[in-house]
N, C-alpha and C positions, 0 to 999 in steps of 0.2 A: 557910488550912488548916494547921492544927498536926501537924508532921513525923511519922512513926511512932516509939516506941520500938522499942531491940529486939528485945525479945521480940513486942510486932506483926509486925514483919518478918519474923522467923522463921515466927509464923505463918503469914503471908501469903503467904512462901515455898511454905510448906507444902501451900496452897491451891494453889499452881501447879505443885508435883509430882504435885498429882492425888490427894493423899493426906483422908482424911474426917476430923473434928474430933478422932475418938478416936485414928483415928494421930497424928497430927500429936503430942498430948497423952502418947502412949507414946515415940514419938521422942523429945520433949525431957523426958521425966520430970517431965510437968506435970498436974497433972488435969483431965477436962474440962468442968470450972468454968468452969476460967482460962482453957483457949483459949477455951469461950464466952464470957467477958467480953473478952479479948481481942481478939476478932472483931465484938462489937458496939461495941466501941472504936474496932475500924479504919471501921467504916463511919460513926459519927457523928464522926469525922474528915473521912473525905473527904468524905463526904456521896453516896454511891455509894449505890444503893439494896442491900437487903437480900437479894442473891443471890450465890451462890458465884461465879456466871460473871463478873458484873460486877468482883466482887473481882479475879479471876483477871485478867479484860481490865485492868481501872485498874493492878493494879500490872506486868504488862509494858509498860504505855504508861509508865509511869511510871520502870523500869527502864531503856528505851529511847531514853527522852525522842520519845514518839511521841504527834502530838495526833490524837487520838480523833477529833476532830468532822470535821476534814479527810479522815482513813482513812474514816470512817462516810460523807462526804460522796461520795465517790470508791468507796466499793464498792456504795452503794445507786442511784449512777448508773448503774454496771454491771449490776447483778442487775436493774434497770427496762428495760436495753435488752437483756438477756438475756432478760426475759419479755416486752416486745414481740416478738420477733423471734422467741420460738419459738411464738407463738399466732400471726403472721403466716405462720411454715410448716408451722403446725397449720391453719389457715383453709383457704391453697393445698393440700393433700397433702389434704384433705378435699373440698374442691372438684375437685380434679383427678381424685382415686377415685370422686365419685359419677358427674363426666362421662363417664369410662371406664366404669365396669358398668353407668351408665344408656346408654350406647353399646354395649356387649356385651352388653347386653339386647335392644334394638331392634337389632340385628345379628341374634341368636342368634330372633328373631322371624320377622324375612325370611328366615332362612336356612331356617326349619324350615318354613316357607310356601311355599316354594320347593321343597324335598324334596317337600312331601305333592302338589305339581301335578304335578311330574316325574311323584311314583309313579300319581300317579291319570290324568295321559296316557299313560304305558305299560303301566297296564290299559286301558286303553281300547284303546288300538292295539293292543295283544295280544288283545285279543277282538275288536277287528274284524277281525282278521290271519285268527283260525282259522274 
């Protein structure tokens, strides 16, 4: 991999202040030609595919001396056990909700089966009473 020039670098700075090809190209009193060629430079350099974000990721790895593969290895372990675990207490909290209202259903059944006998033996005994 052949190092950046400076004026790469600057660019690619540029890239990671967040700023778009035409600033960057006002900032240094460049046209945006030059940052375009200078940006498809930096990438058939590193060999980074052809996105801003990547740009942005490779050179703070680069800046940092931080290897990607290992960070990328270590955060998609987490994000896998972050979404098992939250579809395992999506599963429970689904399962648990339907056994509670399909219990507060059949609860809410006896109970009103219950009510209507009551009412309908204290008519009864009210009218046998008079």
């Amino acid at each position: 991999m052949d190092p950046l020039t400076k004026s790469e670098t600057r660019i690619a700075a540029g890239y990671v202040d967040g700023l778009t090809g035409k600033e960057i190209a006002s900032r240094h009193h460049l046209s945006y030609n030059t940052v375009v060629r200078h940006t498809q430079n930096i990438y058939d350099k590193t060999g980074i595919p052809r996105s801003t974000n990547a740009l942005v990721a490779w050179f703070l790895a680069k800046s940092f001396n931080l290897d990607l593969s290992e960070i990328k290895r270590g955060l998609g372990g987490f994000l896998l056990l972050c979404l098992v675990g939250f579809q395992m207490a999506a599963s429970d909290f689904d399962n648990s909700f339907l056994r509670s209202s399909s219990a507060r259903r059949v609860e809410a059944r006896k109970t009103s089966g219950r009510r209507n006998r009551r009412d309908d033996d204290t008519l009864t005994l009210s009218g046998l009473e008079s």
